[in-house]
N, C-alpha and C positions, 0 to 999 in steps of 0.2 A: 753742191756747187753750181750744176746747171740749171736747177729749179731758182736757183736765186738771180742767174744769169737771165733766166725768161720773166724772172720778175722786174729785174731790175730795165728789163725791154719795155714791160710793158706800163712799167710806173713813169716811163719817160714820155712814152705817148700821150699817158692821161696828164700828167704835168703841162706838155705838151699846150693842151686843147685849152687847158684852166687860162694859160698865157694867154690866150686869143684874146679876151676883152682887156686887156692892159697896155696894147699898144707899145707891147715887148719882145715884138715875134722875130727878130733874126738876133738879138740876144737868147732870146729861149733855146733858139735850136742851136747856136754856140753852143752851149751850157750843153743841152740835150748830147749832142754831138760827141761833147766833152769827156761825158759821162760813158757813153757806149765804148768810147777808145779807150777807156780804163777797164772798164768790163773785160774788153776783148785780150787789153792785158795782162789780166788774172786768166784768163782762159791758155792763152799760152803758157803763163807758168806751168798750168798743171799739166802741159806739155813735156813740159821740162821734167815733172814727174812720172811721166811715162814710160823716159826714155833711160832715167835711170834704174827705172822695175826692170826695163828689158836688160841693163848692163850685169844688172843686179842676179837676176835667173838664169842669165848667160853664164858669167862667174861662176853660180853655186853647179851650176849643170858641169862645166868644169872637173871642179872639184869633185864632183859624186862620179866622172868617168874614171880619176886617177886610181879613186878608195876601189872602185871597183874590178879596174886593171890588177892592185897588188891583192886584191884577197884572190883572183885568179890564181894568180904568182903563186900563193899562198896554199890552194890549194891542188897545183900540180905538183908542186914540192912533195907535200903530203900524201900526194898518191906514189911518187915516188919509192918511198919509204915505204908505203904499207900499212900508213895508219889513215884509215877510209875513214874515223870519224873526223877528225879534224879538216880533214878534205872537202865533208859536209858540211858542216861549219863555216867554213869559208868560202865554201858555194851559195849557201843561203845568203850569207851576209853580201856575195857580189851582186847576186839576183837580189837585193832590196837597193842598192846602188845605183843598180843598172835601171831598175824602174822606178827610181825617186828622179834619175838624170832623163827619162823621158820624161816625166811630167812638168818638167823645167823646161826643157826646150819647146813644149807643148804651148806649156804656159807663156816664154819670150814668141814666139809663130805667133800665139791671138795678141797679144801684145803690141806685136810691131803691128799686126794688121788693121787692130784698131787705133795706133797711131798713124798711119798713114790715111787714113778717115779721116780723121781728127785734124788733122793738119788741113786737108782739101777743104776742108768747110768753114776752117777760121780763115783760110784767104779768102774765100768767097763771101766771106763778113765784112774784112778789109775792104773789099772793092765795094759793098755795100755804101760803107762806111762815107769813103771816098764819096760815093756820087750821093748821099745823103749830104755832104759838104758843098757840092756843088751846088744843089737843089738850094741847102741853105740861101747861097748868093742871091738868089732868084728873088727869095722871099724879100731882100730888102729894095727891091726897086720895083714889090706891089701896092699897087696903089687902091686904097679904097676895100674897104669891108668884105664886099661881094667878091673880089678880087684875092686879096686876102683868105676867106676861110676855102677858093679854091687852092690856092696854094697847100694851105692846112691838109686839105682832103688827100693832095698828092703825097707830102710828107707824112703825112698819119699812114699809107698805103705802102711806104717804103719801110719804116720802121716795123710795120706790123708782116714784113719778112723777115727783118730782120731777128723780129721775137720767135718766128718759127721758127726760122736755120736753128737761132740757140736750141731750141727743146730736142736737134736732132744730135746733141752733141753730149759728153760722159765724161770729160777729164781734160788737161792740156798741158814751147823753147823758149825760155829764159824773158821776166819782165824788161831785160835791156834790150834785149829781140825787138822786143812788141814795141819798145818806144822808139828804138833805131826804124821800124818799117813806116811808123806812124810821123816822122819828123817833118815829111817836107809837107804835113798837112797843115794849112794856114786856117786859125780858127778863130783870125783877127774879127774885130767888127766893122772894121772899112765895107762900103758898100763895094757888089760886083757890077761887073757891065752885061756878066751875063743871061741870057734870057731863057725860060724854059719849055721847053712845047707840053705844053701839058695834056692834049691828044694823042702824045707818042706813045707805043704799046708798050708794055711791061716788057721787063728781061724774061727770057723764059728761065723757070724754074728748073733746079736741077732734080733728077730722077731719085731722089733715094731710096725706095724701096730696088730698085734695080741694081746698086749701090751694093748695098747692103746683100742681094741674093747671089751677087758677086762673089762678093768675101766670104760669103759661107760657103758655095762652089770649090774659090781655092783651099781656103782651107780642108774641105773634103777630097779632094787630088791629094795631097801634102799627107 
């Protein structure tokens, strides 16, 4: 899913550049724009399938504590009595409960961890997104060639983060989500009034690998 999500990054950029000589460059990056905010909508769904693996592991973790509480039951009864094999019996069988229901809960712990990743990075796509629409505006009130493929150069430099972030990402809250956050974005073709500094510094990148030695940190405490 994510390999096609950095494809589809990066097939927008080269689309992108082909536009330049057509004298279609703030319909292009419409369109481009377009395209990323659907991406970014299938990235949340699988969001949405994240969160139901974690309901999902939570539940069965659940159920593997109750099975494991009555073969307990099961087997102090049985010690009761005097009949030590069946007491056995129902010891082994709590002891394969008891440790099917850690590996569950183990399993919802990486789970939500890497949802909660997951999550931080497709906002940070959103905002992307956003000033990638901005920039858009820009483009239409360039004038002239020279002018023009600087434009180009800045938006080619914005989209080719955006192709990055995707590759740091593995799975993803519901496509009406993704369209509810994306709503007030306007991807008319009316010209803007606004202007862009095309000397101004890049956003700073966020630290992923720091990120990431995080989550494995808590996870190892836990």
């Amino acid at each position: 899913m994510f390999e096609d999500l950095r494809a589809a990054f990066r097939e927008a950029i080269d689309s992108f550049n082909e536009e330049l000589n057509r004298d279609q460059v703030p319909e292009t990056v419409d369109r481009l724009i377009g395209g990323m905010v659907d991406e970014i909508t299938d990235v949340k769904t699988q969001i949405g399938d994240l969160e139901n693996q974690i309901k999902k592991a939570l539940a069965a973790a659940d159920r593997e504590k109750a099975e494991a509480a009555t073969c307990r039951r099961r087997e102090k009864m049985a010690l009761e009595i005097g009949d030590a094999e069946t007491a056995g019996v129902a010891a082994q069988f709590a002891e394969k409960h008891e440790e099917h229901q850690q590996v569950l809960e183990q399993k919802a712990k990486a789970l939500k961890a890497e949802l909660d990743f997951r999550r931080e990075e497709v906002e940070q796509m959103m905002a992307q997104v956003k000033e990638a629409q901005v920039k858009r505006d820009s483009l239409s009130a360039t004038s002239g060639r020279s002018g023009a493929r600087e434009s180009i150069s800045a938006a080619d430099d914005l989209f080719s983060e955006l192709d990055r972030m995707a590759g740091k990402i593995d799975d993803e809250r519901s496509a009406g989500e993704a369209a509810e956050a994306f709503s007030d974005l306007d991807l008319g073709p009316e010209p803007s009034k606004y202007s862009i500094d095309m000397d101004a510094p890049p956003a700073p990148k966020p630290d992923f690998d720091a990120r990431l030695a995080e989550l494995k940190r808590r996870m190892g405490e836990d």
